[in-house]
PQR file of N, CA, C, O and H, with PARSE charges and radii, in Angstrom:
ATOM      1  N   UNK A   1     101.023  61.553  78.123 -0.4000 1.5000
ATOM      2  CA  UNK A   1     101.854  60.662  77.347 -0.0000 2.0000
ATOM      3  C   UNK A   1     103.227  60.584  78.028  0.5500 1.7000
ATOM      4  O   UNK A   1     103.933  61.571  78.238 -0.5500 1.4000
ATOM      5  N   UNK A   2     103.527  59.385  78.338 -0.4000 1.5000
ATOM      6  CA  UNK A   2     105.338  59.032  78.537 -0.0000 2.0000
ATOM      7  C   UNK A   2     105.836  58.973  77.533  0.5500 1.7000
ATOM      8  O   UNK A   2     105.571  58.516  76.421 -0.5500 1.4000
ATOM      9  H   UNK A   2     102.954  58.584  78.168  0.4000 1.0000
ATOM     10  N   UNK A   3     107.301  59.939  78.410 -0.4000 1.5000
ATOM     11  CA  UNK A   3     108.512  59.785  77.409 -0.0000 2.0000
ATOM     12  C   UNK A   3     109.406  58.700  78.035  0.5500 1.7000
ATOM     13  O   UNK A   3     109.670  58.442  79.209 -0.5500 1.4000
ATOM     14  H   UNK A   3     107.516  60.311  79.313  0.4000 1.0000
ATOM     15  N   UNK A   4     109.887  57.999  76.555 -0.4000 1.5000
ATOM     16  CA  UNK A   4     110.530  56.522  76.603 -0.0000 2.0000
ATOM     17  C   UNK A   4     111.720  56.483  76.710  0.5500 1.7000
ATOM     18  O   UNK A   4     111.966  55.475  76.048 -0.5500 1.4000
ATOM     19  H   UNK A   4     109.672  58.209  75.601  0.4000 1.0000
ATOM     20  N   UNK A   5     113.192  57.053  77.265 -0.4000 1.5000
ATOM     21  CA  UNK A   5     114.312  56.831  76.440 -0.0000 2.0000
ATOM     22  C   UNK A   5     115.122  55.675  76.097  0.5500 1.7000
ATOM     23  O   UNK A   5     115.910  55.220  76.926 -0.5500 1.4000
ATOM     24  H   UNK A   5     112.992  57.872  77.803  0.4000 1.0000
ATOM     25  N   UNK A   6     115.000  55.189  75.003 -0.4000 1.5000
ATOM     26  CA  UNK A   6     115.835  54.080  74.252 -0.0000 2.0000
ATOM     27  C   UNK A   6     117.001  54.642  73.664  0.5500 1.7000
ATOM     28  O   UNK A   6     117.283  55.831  73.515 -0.5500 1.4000
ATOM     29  H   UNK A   6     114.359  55.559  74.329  0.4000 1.0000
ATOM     30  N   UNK A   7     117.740  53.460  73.301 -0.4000 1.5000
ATOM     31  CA  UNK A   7     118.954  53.373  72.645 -0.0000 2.0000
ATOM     32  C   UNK A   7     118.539  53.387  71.422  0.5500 1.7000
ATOM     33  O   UNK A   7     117.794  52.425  71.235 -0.5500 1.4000
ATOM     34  H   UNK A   7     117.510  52.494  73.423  0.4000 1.0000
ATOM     35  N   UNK A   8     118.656  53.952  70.609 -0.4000 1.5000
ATOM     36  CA  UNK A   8     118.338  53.930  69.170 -0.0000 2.0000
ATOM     37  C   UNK A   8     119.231  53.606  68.022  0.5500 1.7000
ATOM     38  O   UNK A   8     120.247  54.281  67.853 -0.5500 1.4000
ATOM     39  H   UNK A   8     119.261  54.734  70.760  0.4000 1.0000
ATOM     40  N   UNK A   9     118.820  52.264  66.925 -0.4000 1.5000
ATOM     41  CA  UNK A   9     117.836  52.468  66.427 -0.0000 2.0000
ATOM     42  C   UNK A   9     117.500  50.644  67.453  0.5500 1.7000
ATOM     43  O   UNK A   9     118.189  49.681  67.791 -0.5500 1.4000
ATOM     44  H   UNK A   9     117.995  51.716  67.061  0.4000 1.0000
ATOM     45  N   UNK A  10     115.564  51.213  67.613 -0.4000 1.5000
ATOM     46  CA  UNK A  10     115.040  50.170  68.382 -0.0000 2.0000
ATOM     47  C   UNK A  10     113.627  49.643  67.156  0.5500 1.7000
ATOM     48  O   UNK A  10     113.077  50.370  66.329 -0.5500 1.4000
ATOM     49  H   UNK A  10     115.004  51.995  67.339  0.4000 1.0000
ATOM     50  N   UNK A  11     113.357  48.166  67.436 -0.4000 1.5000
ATOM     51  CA  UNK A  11     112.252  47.870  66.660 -0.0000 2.0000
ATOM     52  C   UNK A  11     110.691  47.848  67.346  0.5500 1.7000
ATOM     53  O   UNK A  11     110.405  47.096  68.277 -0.5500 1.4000
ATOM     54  H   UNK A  11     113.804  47.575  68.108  0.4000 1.0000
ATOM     55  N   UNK A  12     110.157  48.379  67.000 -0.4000 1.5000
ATOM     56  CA  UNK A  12     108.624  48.390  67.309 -0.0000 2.0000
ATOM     57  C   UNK A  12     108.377  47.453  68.521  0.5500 1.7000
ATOM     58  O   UNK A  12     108.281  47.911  69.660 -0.5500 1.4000
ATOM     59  H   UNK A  12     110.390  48.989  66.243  0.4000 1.0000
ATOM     60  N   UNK A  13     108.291  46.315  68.284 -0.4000 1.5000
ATOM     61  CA  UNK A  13     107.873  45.124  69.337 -0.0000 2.0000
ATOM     62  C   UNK A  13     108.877  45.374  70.483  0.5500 1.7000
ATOM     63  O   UNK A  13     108.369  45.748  71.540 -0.5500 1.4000
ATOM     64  H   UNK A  13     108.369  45.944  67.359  0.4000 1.0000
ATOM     65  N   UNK A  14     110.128  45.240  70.451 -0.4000 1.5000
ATOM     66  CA  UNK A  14     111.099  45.891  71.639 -0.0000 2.0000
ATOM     67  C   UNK A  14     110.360  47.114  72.186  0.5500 1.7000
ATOM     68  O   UNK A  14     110.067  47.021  73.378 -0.5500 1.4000
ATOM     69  H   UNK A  14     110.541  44.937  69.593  0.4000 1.0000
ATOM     70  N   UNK A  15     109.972  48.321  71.521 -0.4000 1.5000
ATOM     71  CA  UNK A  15     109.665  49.103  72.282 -0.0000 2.0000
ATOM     72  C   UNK A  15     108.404  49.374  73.190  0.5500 1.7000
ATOM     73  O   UNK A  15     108.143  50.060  74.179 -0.5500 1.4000
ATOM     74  H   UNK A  15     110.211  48.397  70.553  0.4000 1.0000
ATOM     75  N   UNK A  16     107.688  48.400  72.272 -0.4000 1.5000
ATOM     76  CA  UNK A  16     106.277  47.733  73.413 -0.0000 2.0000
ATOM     77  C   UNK A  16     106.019  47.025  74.622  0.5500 1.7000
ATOM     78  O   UNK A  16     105.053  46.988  75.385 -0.5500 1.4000
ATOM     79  H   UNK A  16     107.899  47.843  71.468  0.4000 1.0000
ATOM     80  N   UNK A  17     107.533  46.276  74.587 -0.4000 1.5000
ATOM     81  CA  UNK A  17     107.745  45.652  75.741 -0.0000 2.0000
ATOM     82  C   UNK A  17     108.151  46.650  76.988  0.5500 1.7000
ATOM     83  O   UNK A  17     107.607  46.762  78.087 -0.5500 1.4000
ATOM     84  H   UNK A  17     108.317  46.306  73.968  0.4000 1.0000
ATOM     85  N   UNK A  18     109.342  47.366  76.417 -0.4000 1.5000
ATOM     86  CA  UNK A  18     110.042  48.859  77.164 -0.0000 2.0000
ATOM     87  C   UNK A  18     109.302  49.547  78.303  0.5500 1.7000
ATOM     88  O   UNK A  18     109.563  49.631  79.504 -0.5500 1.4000
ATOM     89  H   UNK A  18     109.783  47.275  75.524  0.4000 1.0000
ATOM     90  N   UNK A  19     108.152  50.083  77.454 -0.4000 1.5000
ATOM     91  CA  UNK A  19     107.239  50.380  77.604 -0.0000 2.0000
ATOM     92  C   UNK A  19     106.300  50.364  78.362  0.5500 1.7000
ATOM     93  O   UNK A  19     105.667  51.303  78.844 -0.5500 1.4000
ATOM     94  H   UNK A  19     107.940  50.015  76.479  0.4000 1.0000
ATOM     95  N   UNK A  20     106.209  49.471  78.465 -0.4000 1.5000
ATOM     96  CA  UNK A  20     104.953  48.891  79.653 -0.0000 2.0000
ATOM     97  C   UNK A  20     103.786  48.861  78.667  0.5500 1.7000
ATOM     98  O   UNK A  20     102.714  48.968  79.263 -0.5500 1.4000
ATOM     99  H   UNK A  20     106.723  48.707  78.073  0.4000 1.0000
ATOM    100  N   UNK A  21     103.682  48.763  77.521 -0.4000 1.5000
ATOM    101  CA  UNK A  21     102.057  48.889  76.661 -0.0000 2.0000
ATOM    102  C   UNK A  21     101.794  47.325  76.148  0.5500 1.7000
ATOM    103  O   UNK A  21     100.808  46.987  75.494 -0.5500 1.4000
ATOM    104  H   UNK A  21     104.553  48.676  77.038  0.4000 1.0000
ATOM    105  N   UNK A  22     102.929  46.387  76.595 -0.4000 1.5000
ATOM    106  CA  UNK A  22     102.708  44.979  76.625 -0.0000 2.0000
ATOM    107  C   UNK A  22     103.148  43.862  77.707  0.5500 1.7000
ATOM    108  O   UNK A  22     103.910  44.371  78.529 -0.5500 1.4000
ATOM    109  H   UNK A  22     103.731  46.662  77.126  0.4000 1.0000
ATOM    110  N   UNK A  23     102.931  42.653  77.929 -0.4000 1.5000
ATOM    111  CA  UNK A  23     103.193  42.449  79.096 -0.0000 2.0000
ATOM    112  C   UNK A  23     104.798  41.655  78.364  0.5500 1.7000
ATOM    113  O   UNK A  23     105.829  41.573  79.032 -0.5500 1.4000
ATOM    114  H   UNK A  23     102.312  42.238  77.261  0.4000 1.0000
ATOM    115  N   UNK A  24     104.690  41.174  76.985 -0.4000 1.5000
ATOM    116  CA  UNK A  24     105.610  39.822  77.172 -0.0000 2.0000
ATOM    117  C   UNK A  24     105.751  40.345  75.541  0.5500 1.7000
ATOM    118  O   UNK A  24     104.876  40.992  74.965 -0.5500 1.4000
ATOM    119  H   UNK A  24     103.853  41.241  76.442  0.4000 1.0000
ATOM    120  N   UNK A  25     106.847  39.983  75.027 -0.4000 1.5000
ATOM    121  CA  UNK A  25     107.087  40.461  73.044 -0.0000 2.0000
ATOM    122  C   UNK A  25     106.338  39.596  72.651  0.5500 1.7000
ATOM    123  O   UNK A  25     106.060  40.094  71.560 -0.5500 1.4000
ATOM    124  H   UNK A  25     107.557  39.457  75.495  0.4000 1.0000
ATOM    125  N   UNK A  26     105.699  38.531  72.692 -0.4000 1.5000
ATOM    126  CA  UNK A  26     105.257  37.928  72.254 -0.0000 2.0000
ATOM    127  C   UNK A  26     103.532  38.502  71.970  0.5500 1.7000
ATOM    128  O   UNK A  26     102.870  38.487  70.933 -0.5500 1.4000
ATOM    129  H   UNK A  26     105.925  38.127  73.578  0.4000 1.0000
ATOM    130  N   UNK A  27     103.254  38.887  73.075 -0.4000 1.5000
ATOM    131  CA  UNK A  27     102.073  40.301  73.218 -0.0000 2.0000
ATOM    132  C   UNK A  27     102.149  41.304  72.144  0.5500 1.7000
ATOM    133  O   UNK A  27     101.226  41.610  71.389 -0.5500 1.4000
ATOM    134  H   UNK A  27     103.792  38.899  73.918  0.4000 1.0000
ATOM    135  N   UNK A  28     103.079  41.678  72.147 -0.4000 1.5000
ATOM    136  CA  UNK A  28     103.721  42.589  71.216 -0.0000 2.0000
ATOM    137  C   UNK A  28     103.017  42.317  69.506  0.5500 1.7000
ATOM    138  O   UNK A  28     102.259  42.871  68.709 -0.5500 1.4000
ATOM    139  H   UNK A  28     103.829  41.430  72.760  0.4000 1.0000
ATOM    140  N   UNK A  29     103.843  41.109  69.632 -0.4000 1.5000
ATOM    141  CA  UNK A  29     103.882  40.544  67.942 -0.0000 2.0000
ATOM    142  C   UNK A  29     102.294  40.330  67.273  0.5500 1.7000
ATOM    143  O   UNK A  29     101.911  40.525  66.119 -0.5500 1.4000
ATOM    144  H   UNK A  29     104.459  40.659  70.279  0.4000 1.0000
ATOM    145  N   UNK A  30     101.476  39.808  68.593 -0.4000 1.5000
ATOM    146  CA  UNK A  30     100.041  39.468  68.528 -0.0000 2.0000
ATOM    147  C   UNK A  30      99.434  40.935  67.774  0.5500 1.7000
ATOM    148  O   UNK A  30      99.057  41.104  66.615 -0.5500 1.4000
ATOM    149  H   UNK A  30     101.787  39.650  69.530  0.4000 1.0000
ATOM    150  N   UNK A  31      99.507  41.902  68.930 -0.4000 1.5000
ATOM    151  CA  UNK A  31      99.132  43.034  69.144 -0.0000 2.0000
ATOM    152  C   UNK A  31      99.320  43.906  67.710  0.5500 1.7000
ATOM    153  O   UNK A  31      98.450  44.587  67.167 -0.5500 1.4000
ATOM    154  H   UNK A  31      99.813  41.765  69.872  0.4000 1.0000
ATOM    155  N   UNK A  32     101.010  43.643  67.155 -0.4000 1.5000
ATOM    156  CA  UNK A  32     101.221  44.821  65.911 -0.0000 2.0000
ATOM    157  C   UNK A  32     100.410  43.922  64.709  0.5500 1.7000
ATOM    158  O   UNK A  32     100.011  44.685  63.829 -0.5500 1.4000
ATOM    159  H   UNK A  32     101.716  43.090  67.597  0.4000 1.0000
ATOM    160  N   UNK A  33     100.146  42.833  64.510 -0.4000 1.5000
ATOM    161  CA  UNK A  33     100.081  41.782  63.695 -0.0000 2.0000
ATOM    162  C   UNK A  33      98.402  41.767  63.437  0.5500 1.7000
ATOM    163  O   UNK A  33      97.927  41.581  62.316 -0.5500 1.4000
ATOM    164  H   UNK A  33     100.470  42.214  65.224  0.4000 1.0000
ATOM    165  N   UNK A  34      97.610  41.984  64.609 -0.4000 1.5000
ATOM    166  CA  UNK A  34      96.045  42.323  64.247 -0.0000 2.0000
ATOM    167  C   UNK A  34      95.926  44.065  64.112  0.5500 1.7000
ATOM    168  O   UNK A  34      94.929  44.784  64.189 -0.5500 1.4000
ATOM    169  H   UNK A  34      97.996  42.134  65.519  0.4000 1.0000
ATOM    170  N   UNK A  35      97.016  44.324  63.935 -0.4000 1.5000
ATOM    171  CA  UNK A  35      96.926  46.049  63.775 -0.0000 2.0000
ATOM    172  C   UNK A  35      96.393  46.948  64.721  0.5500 1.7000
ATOM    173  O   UNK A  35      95.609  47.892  64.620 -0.5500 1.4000
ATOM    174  H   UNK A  35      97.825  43.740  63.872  0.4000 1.0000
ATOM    175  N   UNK A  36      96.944  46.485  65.574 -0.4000 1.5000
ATOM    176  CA  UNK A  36      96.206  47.063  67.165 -0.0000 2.0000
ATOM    177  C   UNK A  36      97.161  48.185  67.498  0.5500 1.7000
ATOM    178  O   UNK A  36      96.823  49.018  68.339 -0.5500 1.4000
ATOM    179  H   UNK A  36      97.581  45.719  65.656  0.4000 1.0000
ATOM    180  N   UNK A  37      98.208  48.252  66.955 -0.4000 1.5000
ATOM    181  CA  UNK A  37      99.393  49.431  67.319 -0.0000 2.0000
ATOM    182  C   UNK A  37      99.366  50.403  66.145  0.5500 1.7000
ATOM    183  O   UNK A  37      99.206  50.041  64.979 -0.5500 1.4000
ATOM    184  H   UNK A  37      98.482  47.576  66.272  0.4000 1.0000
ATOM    185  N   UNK A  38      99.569  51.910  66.617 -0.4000 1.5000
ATOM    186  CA  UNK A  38      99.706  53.278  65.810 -0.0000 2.0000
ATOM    187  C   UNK A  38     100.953  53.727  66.277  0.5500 1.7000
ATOM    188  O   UNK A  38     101.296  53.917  67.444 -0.5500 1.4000
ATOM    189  H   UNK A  38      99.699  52.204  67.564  0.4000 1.0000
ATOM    190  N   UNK A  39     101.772  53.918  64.953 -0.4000 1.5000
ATOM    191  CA  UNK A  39     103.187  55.043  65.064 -0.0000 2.0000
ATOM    192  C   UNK A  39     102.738  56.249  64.936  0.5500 1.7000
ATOM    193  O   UNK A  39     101.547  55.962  65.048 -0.5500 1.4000
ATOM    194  H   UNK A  39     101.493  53.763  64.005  0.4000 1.0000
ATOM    195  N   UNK A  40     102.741  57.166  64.816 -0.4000 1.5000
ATOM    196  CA  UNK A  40     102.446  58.407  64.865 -0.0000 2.0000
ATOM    197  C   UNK A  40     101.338  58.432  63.866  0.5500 1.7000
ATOM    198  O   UNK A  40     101.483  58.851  62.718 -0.5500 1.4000
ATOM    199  H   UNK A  40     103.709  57.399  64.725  0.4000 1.0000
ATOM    200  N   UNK A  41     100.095  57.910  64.414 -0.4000 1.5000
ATOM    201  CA  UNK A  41      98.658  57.627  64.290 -0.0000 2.0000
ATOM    202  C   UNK A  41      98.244  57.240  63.028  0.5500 1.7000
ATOM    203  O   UNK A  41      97.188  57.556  62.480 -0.5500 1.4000
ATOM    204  H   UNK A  41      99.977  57.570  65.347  0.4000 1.0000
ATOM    205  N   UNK A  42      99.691  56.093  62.321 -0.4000 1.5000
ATOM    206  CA  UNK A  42      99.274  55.244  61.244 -0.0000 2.0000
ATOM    207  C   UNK A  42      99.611  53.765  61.794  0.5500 1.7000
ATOM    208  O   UNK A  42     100.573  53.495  62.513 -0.5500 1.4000
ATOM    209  H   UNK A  42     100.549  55.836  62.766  0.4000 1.0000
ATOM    210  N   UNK A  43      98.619  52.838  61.312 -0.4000 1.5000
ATOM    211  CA  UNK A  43      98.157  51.554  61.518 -0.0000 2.0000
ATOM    212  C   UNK A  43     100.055  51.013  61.515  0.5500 1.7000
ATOM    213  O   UNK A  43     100.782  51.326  60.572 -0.5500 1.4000
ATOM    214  H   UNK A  43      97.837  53.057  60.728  0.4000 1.0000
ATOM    215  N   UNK A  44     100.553  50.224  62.685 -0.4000 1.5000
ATOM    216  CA  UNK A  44     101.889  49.795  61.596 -0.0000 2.0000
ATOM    217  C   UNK A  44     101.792  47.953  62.250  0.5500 1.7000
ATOM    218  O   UNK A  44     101.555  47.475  63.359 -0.5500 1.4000
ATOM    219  H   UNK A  44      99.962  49.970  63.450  0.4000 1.0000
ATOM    220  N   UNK A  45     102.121  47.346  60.863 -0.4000 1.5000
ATOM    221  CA  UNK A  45     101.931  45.682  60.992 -0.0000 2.0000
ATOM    222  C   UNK A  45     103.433  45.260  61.605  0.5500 1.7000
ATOM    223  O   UNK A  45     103.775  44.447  62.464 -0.5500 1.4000
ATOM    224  H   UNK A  45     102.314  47.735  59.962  0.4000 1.0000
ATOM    225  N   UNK A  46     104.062  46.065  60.874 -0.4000 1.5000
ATOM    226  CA  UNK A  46     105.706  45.570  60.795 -0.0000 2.0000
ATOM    227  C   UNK A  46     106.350  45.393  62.522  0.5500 1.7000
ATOM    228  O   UNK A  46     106.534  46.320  63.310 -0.5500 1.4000
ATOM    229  H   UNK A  46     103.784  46.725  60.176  0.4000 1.0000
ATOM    230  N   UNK A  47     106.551  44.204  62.718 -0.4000 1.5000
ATOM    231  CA  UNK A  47     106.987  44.413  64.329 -0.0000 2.0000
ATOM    232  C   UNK A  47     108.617  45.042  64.349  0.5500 1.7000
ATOM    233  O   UNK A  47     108.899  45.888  65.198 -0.5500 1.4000
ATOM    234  H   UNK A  47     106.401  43.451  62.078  0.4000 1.0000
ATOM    235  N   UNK A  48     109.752  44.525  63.271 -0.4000 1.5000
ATOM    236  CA  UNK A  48     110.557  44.853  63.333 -0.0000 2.0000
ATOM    237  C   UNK A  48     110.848  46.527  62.631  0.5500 1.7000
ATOM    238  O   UNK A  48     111.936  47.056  62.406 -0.5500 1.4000
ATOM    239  H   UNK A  48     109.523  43.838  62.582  0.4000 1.0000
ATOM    240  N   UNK A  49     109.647  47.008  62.435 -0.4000 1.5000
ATOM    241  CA  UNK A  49     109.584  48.626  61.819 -0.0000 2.0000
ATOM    242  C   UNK A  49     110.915  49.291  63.367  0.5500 1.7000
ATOM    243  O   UNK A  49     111.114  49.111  64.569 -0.5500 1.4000
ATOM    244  H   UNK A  49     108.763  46.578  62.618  0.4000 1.0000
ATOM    245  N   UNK A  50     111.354  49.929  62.428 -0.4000 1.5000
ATOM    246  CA  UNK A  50     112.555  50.923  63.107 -0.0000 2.0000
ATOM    247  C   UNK A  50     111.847  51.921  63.664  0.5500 1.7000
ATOM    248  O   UNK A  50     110.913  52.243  62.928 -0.5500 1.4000
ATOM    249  H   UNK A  50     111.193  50.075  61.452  0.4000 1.0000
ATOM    250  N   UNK A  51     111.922  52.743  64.977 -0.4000 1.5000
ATOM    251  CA  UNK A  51     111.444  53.755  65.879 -0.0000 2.0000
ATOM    252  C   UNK A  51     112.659  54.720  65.640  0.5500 1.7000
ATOM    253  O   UNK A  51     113.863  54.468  65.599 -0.5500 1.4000
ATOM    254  H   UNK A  51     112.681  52.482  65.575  0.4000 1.0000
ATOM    255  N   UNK A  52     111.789  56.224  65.454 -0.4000 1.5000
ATOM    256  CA  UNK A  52     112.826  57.358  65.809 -0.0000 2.0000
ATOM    257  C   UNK A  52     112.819  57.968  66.888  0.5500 1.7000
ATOM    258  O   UNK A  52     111.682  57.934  67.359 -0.5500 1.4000
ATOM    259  H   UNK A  52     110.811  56.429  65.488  0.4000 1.0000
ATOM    260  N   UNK A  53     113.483  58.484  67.487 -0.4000 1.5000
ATOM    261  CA  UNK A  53     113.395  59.465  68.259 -0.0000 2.0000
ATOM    262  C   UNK A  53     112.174  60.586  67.949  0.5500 1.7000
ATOM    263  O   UNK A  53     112.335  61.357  67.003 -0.5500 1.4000
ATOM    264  H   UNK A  53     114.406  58.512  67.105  0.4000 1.0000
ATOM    265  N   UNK A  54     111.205  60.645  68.594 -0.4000 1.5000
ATOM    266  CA  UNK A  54     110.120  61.694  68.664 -0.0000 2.0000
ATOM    267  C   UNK A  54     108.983  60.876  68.039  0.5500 1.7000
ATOM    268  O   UNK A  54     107.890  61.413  67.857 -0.5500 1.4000
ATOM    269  H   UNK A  54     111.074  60.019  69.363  0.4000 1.0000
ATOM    270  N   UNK A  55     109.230  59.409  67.655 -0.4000 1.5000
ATOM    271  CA  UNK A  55     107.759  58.915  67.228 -0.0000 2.0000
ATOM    272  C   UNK A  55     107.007  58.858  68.425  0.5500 1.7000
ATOM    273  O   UNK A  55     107.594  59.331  69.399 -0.5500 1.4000
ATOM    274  H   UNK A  55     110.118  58.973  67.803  0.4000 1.0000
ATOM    275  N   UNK A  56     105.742  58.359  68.648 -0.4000 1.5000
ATOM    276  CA  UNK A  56     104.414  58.509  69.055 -0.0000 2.0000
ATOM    277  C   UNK A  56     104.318  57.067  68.965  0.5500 1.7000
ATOM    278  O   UNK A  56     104.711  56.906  67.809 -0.5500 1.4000
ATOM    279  H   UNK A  56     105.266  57.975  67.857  0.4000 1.0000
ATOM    280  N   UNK A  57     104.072  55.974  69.386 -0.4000 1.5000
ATOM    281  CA  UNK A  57     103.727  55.085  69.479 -0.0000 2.0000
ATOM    282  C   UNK A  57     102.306  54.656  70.671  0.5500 1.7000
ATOM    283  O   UNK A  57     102.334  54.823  71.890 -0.5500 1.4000
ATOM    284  H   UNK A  57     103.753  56.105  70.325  0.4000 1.0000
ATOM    285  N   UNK A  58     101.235  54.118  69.906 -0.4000 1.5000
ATOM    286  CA  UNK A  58      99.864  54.259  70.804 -0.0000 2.0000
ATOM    287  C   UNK A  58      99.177  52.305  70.253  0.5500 1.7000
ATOM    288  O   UNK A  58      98.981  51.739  69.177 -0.5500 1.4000
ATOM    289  H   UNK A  58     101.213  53.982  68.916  0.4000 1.0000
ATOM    290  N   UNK A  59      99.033  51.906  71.799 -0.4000 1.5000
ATOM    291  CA  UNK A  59      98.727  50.547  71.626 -0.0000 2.0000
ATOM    292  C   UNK A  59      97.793  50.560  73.084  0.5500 1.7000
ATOM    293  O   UNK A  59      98.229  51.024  74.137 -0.5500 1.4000
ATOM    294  H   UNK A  59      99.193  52.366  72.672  0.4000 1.0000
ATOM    295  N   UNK A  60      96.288  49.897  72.911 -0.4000 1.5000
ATOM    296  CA  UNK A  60      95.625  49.671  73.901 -0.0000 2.0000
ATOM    297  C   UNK A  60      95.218  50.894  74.896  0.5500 1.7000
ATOM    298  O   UNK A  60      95.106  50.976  76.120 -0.5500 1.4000
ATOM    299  H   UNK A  60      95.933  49.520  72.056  0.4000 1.0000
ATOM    300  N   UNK A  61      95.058  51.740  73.899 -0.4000 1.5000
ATOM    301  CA  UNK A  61      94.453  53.087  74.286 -0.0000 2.0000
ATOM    302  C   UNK A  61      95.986  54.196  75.416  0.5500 1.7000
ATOM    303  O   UNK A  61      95.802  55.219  76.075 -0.5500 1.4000
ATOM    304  H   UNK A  61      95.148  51.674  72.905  0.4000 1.0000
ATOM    305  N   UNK A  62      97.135  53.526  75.231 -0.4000 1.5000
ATOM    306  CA  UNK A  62      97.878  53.930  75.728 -0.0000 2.0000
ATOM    307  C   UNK A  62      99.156  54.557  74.920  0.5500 1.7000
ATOM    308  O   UNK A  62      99.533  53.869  73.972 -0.5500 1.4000
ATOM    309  H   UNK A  62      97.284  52.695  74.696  0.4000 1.0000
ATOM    310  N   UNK A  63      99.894  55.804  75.174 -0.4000 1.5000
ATOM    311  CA  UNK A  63     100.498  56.455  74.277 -0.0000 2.0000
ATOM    312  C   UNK A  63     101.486  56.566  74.409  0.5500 1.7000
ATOM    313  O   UNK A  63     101.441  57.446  75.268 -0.5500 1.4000
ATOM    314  H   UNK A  63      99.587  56.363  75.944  0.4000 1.0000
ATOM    315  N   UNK A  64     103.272  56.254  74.145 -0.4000 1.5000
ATOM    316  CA  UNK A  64     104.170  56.479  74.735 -0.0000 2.0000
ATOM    317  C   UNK A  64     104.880  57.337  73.661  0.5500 1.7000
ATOM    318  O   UNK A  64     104.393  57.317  72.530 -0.5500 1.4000
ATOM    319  H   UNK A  64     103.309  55.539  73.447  0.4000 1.0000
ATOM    320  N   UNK A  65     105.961  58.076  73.891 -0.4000 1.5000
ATOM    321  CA  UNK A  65     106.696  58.455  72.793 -0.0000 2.0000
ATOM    322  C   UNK A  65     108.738  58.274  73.080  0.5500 1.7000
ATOM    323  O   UNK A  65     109.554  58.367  73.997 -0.5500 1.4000
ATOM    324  H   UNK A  65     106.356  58.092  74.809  0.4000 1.0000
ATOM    325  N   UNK A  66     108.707  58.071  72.080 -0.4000 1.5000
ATOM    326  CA  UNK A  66     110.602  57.293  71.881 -0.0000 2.0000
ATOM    327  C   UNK A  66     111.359  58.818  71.847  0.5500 1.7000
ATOM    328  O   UNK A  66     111.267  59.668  70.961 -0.5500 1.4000
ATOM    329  H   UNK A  66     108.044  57.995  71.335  0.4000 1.0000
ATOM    330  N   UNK A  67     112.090  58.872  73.032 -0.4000 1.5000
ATOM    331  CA  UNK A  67     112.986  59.589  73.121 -0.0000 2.0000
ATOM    332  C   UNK A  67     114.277  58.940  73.485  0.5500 1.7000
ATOM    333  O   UNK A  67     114.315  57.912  74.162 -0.5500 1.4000
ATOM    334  H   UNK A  67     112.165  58.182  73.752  0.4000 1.0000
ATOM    335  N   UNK A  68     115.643  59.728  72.896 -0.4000 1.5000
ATOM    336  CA  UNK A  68     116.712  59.178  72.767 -0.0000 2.0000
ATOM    337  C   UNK A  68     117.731  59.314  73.831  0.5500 1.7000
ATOM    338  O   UNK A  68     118.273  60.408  73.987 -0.5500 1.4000
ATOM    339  H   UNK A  68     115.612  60.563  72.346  0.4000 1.0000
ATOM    340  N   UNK A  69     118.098  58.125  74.712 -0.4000 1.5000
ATOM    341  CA  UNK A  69     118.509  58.589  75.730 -0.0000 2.0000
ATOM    342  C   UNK A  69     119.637  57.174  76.164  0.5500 1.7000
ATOM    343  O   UNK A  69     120.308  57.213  77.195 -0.5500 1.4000
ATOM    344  H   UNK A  69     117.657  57.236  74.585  0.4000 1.0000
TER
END
């Protein structure tokens, strides 16, 4: 698993892009919206859901986690 460091506080779809676990936000929005993305291995729809520092974020069999940096 990669560690991510963002500026915090960041929204879900931003951090998918960050990331590399999408190609374009718009990917993103598709992606959280058919429930294809897990925060710390619950289903989350919300694209603008707020990320903490130490969440777990897992989309397309790939796992990153938000560290604050």
């Amino acid at each position: 698993m990669e560690e991510i460091p963002v500026r915090l506080p960041i929204k879900l779809s931003q951090f998918l892009k960050l990331a590399n676990l999408t190609e374009t936000g718009g990917h993103a929005s598709e992606l959280i919206a058919a429930g294809e993305v897990a925060v710390n291995g619950q289903v989350e729809t919300r694209r603008a859901h707020k990320l903490a520092a130490g969440d777990v974020v897992e989309a397309g069999g790939y796992r990153a986690k938000v560290i604050e940096g």
